[in-house]
C-alpha positions, 0 to 999 in steps of 0.5 A: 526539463528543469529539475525544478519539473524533475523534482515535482515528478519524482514527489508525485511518483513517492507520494504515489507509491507511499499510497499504493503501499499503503493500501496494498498493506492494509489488504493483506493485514485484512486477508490474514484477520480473514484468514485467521477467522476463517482457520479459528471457525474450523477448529 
């Protein structure tokens, strides 16, 4: 392989992750908003 293939399999890996943990963030900001609701409700 070239590195010039290395180099555009690892950005597309990083680009892949980055968006992966994008997403995974943004899920548990919204499970603890729930989780909040949910807890201030039963008071």
């Amino acid at each position: 392989m070239a590195k010039e293939e290395i180099k555009k399999l690892i950005e597309g890996s990083k680009k892949s992750l980055e968006q992966d943990h994008q997403k995974s963030s943004q899920s548990i900001k919204d499970d603890l908003q729930t989780f909040k609701k949910k807890t201030l409700d039963q008071i």
